[in-house]
N, CA, C and O atoms as CSV, one atom per row, in Angstrom:
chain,resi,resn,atom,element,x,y,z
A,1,UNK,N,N,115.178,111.486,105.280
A,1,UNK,CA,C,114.004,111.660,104.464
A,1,UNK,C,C,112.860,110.831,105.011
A,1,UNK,O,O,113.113,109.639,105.189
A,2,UNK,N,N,111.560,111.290,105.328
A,2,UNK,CA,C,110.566,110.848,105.625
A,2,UNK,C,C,109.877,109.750,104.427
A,2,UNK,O,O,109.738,110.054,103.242
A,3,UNK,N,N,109.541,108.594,104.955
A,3,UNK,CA,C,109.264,107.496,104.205
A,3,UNK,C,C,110.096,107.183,102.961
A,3,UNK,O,O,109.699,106.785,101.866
A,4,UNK,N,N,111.046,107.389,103.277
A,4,UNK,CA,C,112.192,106.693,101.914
A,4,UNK,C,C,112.640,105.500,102.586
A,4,UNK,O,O,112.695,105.288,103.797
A,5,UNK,N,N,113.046,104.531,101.334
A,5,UNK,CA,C,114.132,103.551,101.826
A,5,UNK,C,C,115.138,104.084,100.909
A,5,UNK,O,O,115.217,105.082,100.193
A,6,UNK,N,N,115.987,102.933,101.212
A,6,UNK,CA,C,117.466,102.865,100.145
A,6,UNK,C,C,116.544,102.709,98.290
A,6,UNK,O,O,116.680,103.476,97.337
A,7,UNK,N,N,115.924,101.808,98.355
A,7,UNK,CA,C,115.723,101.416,97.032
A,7,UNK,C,C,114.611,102.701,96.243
A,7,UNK,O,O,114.721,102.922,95.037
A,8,UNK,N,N,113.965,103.175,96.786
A,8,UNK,CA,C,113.713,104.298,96.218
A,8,UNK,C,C,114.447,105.252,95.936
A,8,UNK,O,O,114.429,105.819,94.844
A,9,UNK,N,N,115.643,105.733,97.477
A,9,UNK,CA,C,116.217,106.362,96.592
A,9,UNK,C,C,116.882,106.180,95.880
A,9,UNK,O,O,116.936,107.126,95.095
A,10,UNK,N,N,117.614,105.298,95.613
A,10,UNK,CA,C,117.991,104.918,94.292
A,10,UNK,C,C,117.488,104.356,93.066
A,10,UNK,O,O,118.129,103.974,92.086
A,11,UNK,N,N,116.215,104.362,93.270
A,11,UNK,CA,C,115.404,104.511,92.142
A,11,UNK,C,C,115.345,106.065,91.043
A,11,UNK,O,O,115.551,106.466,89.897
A,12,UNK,N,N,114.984,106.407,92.159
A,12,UNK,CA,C,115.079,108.235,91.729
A,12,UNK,C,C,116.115,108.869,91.386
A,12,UNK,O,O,116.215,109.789,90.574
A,13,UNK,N,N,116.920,108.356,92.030
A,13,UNK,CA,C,118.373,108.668,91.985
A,13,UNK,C,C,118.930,108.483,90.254
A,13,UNK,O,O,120.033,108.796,89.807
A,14,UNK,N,N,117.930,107.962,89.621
A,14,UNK,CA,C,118.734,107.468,88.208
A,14,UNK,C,C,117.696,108.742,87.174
A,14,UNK,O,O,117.594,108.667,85.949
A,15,UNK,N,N,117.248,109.476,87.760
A,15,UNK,CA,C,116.901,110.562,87.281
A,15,UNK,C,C,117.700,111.635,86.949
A,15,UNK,O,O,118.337,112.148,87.869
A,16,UNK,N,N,117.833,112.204,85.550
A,16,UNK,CA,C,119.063,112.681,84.742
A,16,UNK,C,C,119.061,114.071,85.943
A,16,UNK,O,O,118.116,114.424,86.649
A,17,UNK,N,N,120.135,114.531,85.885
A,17,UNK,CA,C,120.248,115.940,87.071
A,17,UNK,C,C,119.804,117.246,86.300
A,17,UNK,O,O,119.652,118.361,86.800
A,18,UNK,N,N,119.561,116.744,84.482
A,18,UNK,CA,C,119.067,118.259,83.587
A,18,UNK,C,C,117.971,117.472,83.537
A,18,UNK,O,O,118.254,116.275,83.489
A,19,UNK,N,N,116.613,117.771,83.531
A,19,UNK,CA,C,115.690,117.769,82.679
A,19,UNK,C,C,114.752,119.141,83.018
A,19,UNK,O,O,114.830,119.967,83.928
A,20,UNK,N,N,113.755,118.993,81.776
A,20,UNK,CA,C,112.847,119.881,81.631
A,20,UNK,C,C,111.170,119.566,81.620
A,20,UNK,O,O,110.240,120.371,81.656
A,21,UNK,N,N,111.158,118.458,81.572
A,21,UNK,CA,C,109.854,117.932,81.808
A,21,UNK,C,C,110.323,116.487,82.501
A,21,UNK,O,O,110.980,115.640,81.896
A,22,UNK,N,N,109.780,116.336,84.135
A,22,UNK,CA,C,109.988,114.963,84.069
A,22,UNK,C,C,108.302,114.258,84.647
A,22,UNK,O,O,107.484,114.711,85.448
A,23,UNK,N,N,108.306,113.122,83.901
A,23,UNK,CA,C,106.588,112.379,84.693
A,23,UNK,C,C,107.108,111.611,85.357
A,23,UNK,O,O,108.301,111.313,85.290
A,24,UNK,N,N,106.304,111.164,86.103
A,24,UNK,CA,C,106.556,110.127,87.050
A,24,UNK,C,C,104.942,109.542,87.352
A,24,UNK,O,O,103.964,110.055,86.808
A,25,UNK,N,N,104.855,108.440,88.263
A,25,UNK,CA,C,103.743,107.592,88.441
A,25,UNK,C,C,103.388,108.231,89.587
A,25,UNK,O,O,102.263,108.713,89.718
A,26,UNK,N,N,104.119,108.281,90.328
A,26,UNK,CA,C,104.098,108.677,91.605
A,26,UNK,C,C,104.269,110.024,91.776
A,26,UNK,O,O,105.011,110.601,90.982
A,27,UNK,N,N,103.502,110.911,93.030
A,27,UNK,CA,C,104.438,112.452,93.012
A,27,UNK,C,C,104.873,112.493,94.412
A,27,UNK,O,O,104.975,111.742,95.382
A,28,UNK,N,N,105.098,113.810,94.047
A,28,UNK,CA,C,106.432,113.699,95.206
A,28,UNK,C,C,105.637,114.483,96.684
A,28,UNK,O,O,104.893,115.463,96.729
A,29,UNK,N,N,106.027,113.810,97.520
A,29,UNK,CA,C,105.204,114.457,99.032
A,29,UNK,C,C,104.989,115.762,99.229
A,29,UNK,O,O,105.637,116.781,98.989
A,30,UNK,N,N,103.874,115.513,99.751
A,30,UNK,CA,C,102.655,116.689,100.124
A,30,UNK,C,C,102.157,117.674,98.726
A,30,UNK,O,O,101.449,118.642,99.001
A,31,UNK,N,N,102.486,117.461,97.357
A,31,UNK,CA,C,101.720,118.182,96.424
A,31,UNK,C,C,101.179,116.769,95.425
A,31,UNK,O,O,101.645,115.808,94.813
A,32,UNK,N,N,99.861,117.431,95.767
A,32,UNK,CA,C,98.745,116.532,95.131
A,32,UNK,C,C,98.684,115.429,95.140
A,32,UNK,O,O,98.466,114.754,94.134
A,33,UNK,N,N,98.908,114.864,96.584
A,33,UNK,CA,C,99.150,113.191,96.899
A,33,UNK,C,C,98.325,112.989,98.290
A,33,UNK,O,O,98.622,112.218,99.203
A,34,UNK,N,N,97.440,113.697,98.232
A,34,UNK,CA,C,96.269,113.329,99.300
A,34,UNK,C,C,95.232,113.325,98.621
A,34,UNK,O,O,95.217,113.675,97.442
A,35,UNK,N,N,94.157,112.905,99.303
A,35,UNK,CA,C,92.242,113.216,99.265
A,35,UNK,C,C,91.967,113.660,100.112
A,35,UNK,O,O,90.740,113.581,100.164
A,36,UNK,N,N,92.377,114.204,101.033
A,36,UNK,CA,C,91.632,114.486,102.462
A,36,UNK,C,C,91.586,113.372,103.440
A,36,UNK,O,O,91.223,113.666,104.579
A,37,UNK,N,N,91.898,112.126,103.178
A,37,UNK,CA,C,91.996,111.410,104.658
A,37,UNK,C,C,93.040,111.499,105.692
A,37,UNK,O,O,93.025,111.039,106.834
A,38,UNK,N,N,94.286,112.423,104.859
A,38,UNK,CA,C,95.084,112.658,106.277
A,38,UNK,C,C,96.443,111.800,105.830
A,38,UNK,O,O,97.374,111.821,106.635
A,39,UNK,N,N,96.629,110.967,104.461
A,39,UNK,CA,C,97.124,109.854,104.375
A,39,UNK,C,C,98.014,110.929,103.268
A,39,UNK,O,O,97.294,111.730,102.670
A,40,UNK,N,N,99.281,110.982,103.013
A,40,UNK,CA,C,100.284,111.419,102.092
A,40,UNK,C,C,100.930,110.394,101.574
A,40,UNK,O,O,101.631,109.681,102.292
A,41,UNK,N,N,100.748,110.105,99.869
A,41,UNK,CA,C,100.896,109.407,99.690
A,41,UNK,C,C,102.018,109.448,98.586
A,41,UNK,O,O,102.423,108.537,97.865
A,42,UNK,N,N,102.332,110.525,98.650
A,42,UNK,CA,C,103.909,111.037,97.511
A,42,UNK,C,C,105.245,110.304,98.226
A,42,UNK,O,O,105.189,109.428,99.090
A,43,UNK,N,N,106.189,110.760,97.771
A,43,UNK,CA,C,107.289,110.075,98.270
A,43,UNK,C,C,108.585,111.163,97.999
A,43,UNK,O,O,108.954,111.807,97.017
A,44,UNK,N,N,109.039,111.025,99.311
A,44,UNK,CA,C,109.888,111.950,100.031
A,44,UNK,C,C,111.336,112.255,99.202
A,44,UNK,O,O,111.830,113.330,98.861
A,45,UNK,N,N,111.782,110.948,99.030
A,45,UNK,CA,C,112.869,110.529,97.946
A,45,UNK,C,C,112.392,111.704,96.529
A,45,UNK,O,O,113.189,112.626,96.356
A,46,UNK,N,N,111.140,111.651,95.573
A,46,UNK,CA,C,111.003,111.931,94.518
A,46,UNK,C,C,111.128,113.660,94.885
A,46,UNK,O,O,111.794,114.351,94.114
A,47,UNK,N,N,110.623,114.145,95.791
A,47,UNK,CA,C,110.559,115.451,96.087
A,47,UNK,C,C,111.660,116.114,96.732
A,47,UNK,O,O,111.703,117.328,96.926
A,48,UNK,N,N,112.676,115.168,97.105
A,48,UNK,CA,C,114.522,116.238,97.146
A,48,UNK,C,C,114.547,115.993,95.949
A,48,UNK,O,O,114.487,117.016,95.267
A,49,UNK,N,N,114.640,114.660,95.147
A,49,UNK,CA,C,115.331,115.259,93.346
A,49,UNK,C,C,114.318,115.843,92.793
A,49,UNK,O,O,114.325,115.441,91.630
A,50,UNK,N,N,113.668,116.376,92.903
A,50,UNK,CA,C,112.493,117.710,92.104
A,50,UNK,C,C,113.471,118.244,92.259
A,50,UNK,O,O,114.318,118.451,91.391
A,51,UNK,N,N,113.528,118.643,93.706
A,51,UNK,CA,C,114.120,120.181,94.277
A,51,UNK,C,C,115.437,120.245,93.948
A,51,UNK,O,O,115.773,121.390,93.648
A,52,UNK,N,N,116.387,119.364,93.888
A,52,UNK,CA,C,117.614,119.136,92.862
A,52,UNK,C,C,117.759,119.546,91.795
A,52,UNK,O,O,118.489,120.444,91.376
A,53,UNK,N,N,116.820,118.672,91.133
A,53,UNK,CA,C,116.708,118.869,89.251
A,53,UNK,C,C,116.259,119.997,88.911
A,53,UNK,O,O,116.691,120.504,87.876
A,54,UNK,N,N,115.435,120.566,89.573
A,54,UNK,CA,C,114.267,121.440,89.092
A,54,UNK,C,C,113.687,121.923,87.766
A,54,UNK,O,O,113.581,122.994,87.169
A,55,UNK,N,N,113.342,120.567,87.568
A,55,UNK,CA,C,112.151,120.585,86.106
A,55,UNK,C,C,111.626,121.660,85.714
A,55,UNK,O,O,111.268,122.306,86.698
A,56,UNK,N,N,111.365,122.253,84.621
A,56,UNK,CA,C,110.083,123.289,84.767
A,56,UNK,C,C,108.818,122.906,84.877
A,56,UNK,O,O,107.886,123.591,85.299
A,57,UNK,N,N,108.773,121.344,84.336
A,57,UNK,CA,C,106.993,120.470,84.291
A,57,UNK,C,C,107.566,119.350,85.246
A,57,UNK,O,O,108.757,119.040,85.281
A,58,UNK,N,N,106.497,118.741,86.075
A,58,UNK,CA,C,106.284,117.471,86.615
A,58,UNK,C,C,104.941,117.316,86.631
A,58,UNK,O,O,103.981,117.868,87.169
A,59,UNK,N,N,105.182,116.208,85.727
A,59,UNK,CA,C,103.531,115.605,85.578
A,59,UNK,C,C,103.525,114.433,86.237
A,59,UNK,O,O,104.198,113.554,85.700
A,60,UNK,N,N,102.919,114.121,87.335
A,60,UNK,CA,C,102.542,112.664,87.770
A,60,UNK,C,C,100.700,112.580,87.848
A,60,UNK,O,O,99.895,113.474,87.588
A,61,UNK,N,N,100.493,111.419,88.221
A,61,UNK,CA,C,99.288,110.692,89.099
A,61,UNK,C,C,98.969,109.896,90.021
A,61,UNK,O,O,98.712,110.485,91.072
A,62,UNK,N,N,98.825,108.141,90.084
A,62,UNK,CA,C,98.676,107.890,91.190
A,62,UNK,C,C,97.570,108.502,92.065
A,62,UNK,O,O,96.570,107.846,91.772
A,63,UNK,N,N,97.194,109.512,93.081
A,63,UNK,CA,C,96.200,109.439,93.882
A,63,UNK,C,C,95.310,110.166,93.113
A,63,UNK,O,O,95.473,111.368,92.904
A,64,UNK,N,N,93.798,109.127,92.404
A,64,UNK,CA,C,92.609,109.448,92.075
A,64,UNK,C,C,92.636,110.498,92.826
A,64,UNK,O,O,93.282,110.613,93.868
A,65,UNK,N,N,91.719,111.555,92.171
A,65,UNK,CA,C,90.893,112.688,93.539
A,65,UNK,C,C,91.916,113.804,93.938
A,65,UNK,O,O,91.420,114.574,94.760
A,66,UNK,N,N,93.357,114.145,93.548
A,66,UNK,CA,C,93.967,114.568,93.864
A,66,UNK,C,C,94.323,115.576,92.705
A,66,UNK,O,O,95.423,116.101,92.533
A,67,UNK,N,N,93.202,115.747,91.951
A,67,UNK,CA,C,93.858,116.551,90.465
A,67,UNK,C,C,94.126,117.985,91.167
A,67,UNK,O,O,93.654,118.529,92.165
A,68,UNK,N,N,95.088,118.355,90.207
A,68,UNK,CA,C,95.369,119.832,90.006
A,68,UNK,C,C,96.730,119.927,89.349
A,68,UNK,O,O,97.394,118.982,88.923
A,69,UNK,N,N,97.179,121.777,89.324
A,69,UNK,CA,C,98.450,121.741,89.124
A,69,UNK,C,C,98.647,123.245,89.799
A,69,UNK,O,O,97.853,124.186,89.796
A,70,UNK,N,N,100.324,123.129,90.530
A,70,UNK,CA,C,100.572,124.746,91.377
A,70,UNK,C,C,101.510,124.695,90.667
A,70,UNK,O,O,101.826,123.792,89.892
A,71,UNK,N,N,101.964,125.558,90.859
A,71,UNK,CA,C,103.401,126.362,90.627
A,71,UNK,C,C,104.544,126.909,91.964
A,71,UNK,O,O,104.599,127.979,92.570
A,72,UNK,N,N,105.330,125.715,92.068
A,72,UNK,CA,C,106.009,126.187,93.310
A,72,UNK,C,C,108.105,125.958,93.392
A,72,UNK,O,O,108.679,124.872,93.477
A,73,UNK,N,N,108.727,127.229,93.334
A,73,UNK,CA,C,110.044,126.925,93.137
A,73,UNK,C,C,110.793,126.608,91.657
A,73,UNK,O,O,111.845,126.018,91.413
A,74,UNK,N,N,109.742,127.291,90.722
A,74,UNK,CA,C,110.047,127.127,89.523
A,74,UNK,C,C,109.628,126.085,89.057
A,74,UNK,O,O,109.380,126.141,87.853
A,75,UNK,N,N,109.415,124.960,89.644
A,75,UNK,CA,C,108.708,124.051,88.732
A,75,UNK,C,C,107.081,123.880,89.155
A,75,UNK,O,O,106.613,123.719,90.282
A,76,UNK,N,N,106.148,123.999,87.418
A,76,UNK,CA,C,104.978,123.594,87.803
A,76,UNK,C,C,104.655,121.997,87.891
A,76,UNK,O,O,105.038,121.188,87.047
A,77,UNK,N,N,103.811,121.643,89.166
A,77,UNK,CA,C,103.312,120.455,89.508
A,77,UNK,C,C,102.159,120.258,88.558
A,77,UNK,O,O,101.490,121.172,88.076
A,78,UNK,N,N,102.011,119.093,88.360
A,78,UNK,CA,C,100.127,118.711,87.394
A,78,UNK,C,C,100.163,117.630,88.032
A,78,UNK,O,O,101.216,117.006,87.899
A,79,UNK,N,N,99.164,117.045,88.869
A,79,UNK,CA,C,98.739,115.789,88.942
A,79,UNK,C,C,97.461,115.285,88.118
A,79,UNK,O,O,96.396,115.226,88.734
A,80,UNK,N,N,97.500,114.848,86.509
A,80,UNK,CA,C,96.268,115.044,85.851
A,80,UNK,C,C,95.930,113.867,85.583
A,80,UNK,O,O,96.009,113.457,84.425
A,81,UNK,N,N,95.341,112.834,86.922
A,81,UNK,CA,C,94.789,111.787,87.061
A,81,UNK,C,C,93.255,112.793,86.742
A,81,UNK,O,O,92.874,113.816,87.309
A,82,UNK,N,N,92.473,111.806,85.327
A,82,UNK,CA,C,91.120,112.309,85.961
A,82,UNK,C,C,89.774,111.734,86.056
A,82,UNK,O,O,88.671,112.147,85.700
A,83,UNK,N,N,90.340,110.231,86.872
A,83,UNK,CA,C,89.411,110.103,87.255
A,83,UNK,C,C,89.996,109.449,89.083
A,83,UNK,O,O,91.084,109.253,89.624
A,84,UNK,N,N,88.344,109.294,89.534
A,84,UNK,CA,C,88.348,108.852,91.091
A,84,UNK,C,C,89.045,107.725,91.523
A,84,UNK,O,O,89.852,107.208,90.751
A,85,UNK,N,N,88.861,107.260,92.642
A,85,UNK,CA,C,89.420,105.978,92.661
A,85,UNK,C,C,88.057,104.848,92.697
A,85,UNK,O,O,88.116,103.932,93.517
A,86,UNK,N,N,87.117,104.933,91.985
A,86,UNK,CA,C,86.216,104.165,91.515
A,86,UNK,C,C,86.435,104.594,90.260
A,86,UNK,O,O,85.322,104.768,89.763
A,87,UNK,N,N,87.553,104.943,89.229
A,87,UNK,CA,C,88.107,105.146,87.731
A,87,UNK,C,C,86.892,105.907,86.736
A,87,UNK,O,O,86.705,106.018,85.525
A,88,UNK,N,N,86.079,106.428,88.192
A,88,UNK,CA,C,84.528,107.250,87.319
A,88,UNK,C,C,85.864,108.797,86.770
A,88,UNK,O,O,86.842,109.262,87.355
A,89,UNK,N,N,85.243,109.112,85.498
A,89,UNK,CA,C,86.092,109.792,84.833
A,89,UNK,C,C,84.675,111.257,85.511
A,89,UNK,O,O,83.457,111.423,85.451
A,90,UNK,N,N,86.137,112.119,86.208
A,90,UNK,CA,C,85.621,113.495,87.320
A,90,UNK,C,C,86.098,114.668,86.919
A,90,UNK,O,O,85.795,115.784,87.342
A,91,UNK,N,N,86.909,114.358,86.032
A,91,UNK,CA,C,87.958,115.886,85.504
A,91,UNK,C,C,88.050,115.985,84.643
A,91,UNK,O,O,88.391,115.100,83.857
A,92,UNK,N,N,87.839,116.890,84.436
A,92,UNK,CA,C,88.453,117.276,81.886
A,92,UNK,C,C,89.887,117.491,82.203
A,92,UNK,O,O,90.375,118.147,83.124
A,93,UNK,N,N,90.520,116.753,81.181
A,93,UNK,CA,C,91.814,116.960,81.086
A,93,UNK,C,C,92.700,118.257,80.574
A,93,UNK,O,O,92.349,119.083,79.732
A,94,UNK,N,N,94.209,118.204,81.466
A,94,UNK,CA,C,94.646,119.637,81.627
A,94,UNK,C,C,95.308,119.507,80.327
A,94,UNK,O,O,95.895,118.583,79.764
A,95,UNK,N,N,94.897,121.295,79.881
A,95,UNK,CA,C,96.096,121.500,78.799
A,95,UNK,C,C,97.512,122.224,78.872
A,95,UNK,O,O,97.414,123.386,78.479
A,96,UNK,N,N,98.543,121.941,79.184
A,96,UNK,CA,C,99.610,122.374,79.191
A,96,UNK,C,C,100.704,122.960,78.060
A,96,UNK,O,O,101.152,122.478,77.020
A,97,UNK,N,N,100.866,123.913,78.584
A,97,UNK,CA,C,102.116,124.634,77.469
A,97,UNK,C,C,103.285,124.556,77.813
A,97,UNK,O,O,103.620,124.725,78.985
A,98,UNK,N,N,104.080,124.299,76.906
A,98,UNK,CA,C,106.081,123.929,77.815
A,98,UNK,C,C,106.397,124.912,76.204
A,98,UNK,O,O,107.546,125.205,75.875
């Protein structure tokens, strides 16, 4: 796994193997964990147990500037940080249905 250690994954690792909504602080690599500088800032570990668990919701934040939400593999992503990383509030907040 790209940028994991041991202690993450076993951080993650204590993530139940059923759920249906899980948040996290962090998201999981390459969805909605950039700004455009080129820098990925999700984590590799959190995104095999997505793909494990497969939530129907994952809500995280962490990278200002990175809002949105896709739909990919059955579970929808939201990253609904909304504001920048100068905490200027940039986004109306998402409404979600589960």
């Amino acid at each position: 796994m790209q940028n994991a250690d041991l202690a993450e994954i076993e951080h993650y690792a204590q993530i139940p193997d059923r759920v249906d909504v899980l948040i996290t602080h962090r998201p999981p690599l390459g969805i909605f964990d950039s700004v455009g500088n080129g820098v990925r800032y999700g984590s590799a570990a959190l995104l095999e147990k997505v793909k494990s668990v497969k939530p129907k919701l994952h809500l995280f934040g962490h990278v200002h500037g990175a809002y949105g939400k896709q739909e990919w593999n059955g579970t929808l992503f939201c990253n609904s940080g909304v504001t920048d990383w100068r905490y200027n509030l940039i986004y109306t907040p998402q409404v979600l249905e589960v």
